[in-house]
Structure formats: C-alpha cells, structure tokens
N, C-alpha and C positions, 0 to 999 in steps of 0.2 A: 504494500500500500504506500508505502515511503516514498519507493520510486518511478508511484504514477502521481505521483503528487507535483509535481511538477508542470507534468503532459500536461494535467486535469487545469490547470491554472493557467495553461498558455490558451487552452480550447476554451476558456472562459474570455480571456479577453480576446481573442479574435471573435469568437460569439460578439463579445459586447462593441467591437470595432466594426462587425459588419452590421450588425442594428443600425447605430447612431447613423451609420451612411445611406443606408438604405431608407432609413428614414429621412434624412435630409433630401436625397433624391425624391423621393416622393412627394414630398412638400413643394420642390420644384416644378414637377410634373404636375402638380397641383396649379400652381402659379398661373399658366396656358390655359387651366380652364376656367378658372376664376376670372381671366384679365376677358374674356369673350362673354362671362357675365356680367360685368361691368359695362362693359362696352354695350351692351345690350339694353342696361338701365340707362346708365348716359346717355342712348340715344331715344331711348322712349321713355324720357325726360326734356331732356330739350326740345326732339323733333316733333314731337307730337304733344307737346305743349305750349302755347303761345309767354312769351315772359309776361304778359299782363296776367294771365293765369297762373302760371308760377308763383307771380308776386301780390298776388291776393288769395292763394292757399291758406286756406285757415287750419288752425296748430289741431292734428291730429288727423287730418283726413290723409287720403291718401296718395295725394300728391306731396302732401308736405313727408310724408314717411318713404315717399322716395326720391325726395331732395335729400332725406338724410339717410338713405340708403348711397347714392352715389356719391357725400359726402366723407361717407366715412371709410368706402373700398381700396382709396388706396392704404390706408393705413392697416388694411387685411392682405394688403398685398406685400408691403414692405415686410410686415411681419412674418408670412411663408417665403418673400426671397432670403435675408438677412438667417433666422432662426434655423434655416436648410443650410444657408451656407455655414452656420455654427454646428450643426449635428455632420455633418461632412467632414469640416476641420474635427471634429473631438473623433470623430470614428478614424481618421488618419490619423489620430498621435495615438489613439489605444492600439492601432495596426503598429505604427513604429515604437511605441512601448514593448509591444511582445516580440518585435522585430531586434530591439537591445535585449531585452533579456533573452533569448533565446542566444546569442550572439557572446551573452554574459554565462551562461550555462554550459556552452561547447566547452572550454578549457576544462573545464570544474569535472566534467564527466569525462572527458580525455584522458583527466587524469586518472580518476578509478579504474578507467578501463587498460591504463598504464600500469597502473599499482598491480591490478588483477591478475596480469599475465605473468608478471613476475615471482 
C-alpha cells in the first residue's frame, strides 16, 4: 500500500488538472452560445422597439425587464470568459504540479531500485 501511494496521489491530481480544464473549456464553449442570446435580446430590444417606447416603459413590465436583461449580459459574459480562463490556468499548474513531482520522485525511486539490486 506504501508504494501505490504515490501513483494514487499523482492520479488525483491529474484527475483534478483535467477537471479545472475541462471545465474552463466549457465555460468557453459556453460563451458562443450565450453571446447569440444576447444578440438576440439586443436586437428585439432595440429593433422592435421604438426608443419613445423604451423610454416610457414602466418599472416592471416587460420591456423594462428586458432592458435589464441586455443590461446586465455582458457582465455574464465576462464572467464565463475570465473564470474559464482561470479554471484553465489552475488545471495547467495542477498538470505541471504533478509534472515536478513526478520529475521529483524518479531519483528517489532510482535509487531503491539501485539499492535493491545490490
């Protein structure tokens, strides 16, 4: 059990390196389909409503809740580019984490298997 203890902890964190990534890419892929729902409000928003309607939309109907619907999408947009490209980078430092330690464990076991033959 000793000496899968090791394995057992590199298979964890490349586990945990390709999550993070794999999730950030999805968030990305995510991004393309949001940004065509957007576009979608934004324009039957503007296009199909005159700005004297726009700007006599009374608070709760629902023109006004999708003035604040295409208000607030980029800021759902930043937040799946930005937060993907953060689970990306963390899933690339847990890859080159296990990538030193593993790097760090070749001598170490070199030498047992040096000692051993001996």
């Amino acid at each position: 059990m000793q000496s899968k203890m090791p394995m057992m902890m590199m298979a964890l964190i490349l586990l945990v390196a390709f999550l993070f990534a794999g999730s950030g890419v999805k968030m990305h892929l995510d991004v393309a389909r949001e940004e065509g729902t957007f576009h979608a409000a934004q324009n039957d928003y503007l296009i199909n409503n005159t700005k004297a309607d726009r700007d006599s939309a009374t608070v709760g109907s629902d023109l006004s809740q999708l003035q604040a619907e295409v208000a607030n999408y980029p800021s759902t947009l930043l937040f799946l580019k930005l937060v993907g490209v953060g689970r990306i980078l963390t899933g690339i430092f847990f890859l080159l984490l296990g990538i030193l330690i593993a790097l760090v464990m070749m001598p170490i076991r070199l030498g047992k298997i040096v000692r051993g033959a001996q």
